[in-house]
N, C-alpha and C positions, 0 to 999 in steps of 0.2 A: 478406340474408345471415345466416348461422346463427352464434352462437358458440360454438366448440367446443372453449375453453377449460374444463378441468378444475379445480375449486372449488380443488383442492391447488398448482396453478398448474403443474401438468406436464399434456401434450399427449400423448396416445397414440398418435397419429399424427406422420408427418416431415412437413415441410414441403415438400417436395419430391416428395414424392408426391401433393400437391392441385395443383387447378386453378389456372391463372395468376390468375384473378380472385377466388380466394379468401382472404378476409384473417385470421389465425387470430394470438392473442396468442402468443411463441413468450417462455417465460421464467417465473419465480415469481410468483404474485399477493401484490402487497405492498400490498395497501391490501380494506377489506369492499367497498367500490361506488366507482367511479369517482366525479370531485367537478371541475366546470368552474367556473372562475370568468373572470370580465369585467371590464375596466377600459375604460372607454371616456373620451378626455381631446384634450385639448388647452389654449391659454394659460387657457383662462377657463370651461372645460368639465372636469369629473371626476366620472364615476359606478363607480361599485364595486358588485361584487355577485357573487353567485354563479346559474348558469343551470341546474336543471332538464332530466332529459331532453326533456319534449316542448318545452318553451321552447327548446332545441338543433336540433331537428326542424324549428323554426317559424323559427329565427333569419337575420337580414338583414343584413350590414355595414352599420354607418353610413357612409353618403357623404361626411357631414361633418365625423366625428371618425376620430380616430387610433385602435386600439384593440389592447390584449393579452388572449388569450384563452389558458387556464392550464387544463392537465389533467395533473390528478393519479389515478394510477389506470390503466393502461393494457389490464385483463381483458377491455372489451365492446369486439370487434370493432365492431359495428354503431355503436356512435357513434362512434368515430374514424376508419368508412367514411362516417359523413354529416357530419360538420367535411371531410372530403377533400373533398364534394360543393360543398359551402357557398363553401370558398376555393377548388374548382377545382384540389384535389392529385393530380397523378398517383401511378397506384397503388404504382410502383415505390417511391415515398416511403411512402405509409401501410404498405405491407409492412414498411421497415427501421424505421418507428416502432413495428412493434409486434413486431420482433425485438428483443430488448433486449439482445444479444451485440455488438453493433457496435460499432468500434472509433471513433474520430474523424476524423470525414470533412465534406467540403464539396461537396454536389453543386447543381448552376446547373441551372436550370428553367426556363420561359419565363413571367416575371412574377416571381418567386421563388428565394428560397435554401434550400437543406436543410442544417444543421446537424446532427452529432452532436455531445453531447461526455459525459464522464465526470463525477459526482458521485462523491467519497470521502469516507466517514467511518470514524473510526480508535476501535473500543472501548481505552479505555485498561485495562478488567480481566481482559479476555479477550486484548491484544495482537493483535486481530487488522484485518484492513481488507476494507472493504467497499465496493461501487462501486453507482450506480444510472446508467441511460442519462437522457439529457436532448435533446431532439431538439428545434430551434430551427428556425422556418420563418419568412424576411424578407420579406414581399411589402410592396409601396410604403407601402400606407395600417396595414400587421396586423405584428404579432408573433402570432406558435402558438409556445407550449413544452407540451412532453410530459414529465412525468416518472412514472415507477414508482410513487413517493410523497410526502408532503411532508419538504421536507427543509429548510425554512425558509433556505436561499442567497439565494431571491430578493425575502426580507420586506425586506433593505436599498432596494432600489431598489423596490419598494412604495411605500414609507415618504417616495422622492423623486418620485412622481410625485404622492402624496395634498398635496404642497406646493408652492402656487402660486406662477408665478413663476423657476420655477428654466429651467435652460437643457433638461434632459430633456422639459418640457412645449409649450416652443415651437420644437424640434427634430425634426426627422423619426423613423419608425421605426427607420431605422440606427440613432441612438446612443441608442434604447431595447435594441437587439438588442446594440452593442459594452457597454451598461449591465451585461446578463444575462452576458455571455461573462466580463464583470471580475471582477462576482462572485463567478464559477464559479472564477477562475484564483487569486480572493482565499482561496477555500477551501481550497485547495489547501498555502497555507503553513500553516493551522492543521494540516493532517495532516503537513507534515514537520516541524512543532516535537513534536510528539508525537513520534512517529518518534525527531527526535534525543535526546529527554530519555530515552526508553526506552533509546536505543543507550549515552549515557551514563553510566544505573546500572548498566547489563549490563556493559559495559567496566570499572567501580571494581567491582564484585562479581566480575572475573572477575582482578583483580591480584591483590586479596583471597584466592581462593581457587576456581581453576576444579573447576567440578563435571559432572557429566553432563548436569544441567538446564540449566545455563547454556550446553553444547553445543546443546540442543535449540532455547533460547530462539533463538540465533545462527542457526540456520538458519531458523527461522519466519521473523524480522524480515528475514532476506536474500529471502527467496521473499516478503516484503510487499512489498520496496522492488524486486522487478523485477516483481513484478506493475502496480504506481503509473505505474516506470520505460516496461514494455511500453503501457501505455493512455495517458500522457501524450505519450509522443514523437511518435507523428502529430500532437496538436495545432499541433507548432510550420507542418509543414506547410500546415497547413488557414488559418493566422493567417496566414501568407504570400500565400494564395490570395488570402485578404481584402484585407490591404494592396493588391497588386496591383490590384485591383478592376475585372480585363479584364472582368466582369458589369455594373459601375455602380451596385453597388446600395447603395457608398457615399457621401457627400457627404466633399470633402477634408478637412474639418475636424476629421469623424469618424477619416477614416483617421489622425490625427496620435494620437488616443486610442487607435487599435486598434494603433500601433507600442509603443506604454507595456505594450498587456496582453502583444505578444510577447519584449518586455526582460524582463517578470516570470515569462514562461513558461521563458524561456531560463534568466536567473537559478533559479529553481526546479529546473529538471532539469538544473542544475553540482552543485545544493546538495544533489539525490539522490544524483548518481554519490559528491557525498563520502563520504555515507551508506554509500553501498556497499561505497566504499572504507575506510572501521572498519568496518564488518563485514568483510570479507576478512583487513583489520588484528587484528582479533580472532580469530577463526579460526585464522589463524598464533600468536598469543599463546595459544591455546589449545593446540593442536599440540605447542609448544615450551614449556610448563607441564608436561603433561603425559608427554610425553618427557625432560624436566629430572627431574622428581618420578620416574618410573622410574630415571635413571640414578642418582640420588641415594639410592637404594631398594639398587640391585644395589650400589652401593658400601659402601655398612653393612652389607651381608651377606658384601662379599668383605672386609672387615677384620675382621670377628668369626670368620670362615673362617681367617684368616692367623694371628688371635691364638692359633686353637687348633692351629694346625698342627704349630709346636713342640711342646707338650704332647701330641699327639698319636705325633709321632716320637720323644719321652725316653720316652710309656709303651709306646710299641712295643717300643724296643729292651728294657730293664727287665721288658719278657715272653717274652723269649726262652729258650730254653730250655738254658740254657748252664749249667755246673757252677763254674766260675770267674767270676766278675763283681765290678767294685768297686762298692761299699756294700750289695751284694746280702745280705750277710751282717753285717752293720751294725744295730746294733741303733737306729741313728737315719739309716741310708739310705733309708728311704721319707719323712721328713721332709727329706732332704734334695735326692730327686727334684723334691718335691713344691716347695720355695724354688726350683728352678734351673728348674722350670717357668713361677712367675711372674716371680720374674726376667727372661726371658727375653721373654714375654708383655708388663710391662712395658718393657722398652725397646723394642719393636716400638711398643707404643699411644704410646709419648712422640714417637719418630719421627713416628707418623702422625699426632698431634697437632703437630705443629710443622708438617708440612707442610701441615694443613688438611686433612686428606682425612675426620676429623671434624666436620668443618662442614656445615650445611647450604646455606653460601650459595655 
């Protein structure tokens, strides 16, 4: 098979216009070359290393160990069609492993499970969020994850397998597999404390003093947290699939761990909708900032209006064009227009200062 992935990681061709048996990378290339690596383990057994294409070509499960097998890189078709070979994937799976638009899904296989799920990371300078695909495949003796790039989630559980003795080493692949899902679901609070700490100064900056940018900011961080919102909410379904385990591909003891990661998923997407809900809250704070600051605006204009009103109707009349008029002929009745104008001006502003309509609050 040819790959016919584009260096720039776009495809010029649809996917849908190729042959069912063609497998083409459908997504950005995030990594120079693809990069496999190997863990091969059990109680008293642990080799680590990284595998070579033609070593990938050549490669054999062991019968006798356990083993995770980790690709980083998803651009070469052709090696991600001969790991399909190797563990016996049907194609419809190597396809969505090498579409990396998939939302979080659980598909049942004969020997195997398909996993998708979401990686997010959240730039705190740029404010913005980023996802990568992570495709999880559980067969009896193997773990397969696929990801885009390294995203170091999975150095923690690395880190327990390279230590002997622990319950991950002398336990089946399930709870190396519910291992990888916790994780993923553990990363997931680092990006909504970020998230809240942003929404926080956005909110004391926006009491402070709402601006246009702080409108702008408001609607980014709302289009993050239903993007997060939109890709995390399948998972709870897929978590459920699991528990259930009408597959078997869990051991019961596993499933008591795989109910902990969907209390934390559920917890998680309450603690977004809060999210959303200050953003929506601020929004309206902005709204009504803004619409308070206008009417507060039009009101200083219509009392500076009212203050000249009178003086405006004493020099009207005083212009008229009449032959008889008092102080017209007064040789201190323009001083004395000119008093009964502020006069007049003054007891209007004392008024309006008693009532507050000088205030700004």
């Amino acid at each position: 098979m040819k790959n016919t992935a584009q260096p720039n990681g776009k495809n010029n061709g649809k996917k849908k216009e190729l042959a069912p048996v063609k497998l083409v990378h459908v997504g950005k290339v995030k990594t120079k070359h693809p990069v496999v690596s190997l863990i091969e383990y059990d109680n008293g057994h642990f080799k680590e290393g990284t595998l070579k294409r033609e070593e990938v070509l050549n490669f054999k499960p062991p019968a006798q160990h356990k083993l995770w097998l980790n690709v980083h890189g998803l651009q070469d078709a052709d090696l991600i069609a001969e790991i399909g070979r190797i563990f016996k994937l049907h194609p419809l799976v190597l396809e969505d492993i090498l579409n990396t638009s998939q939302r979080p899904k659980m598909d049942n296989y004969e020997g195997y499970l398909y996993i998708v799920m979401r990686y997010f990371s959240y730039d705190k300078t740029r404010k913005t969020l980023s996802s990568e695909q992570i495709s999880l495949i559980l067969g009896e003796n193997f773990v397969l994850t696929f990801q885009e790039k390294p995203t170091g989630s999975f150095e923690p559980t690395r880190q327990l397998l390279r230590t002997e003795g622990l319950h991950i080493r002398t336990a089946k692949t399930d709870y190396l597999a519910y291992a990888l899902l916790d994780a993923l679901v553990d990363r997931y609070y680092f990006v909504l404390e970020d998230l809240s700490i942003d929404c926080e100064k956005l909110e004391n900056q926006l009491l402070r003093k709402p601006t246009g940018s702080l409108l702008h900011s408001i609607h980014r961080l709302k289009r993050e947290s239903m993007e997060l919102r939109r890709s995390v909410w399948p998972l709870r379904e897929v978590l459920n699939n699991l528990i259930r385990n009408d597959h078997g591909a869990f051991e019961a003891t596993t499933i008591l761990y795989l109910r902990d990661v969907y209390d934390h998923t559920v917890a998680f997407i309450e603690s977004l909708e809060s999210i959303r809900d200050m953003l929506a809250g601020m929004l309206d704070i902005y709204l009504s900032s803004i619409s308070n600051r206008v009417n507060m605006e039009l009101r200083a204009l219509t009392v500076v209006a009212m203050l000249f009103m009178p003086a405006t109707l004493i020099a009207g009349i005083f212009g008229m064009n009449f032959e008889y008029m008092p102080w017209l002929n007064h040789h201190n009745g323009f001083w004395w227009a000119l008093a009964l104008m502020a006069g007049v001006a003054t007891v209007m502003g004392t008024i309006f200062w008693r009532r507050q309509w000088l205030s700004q609050r």
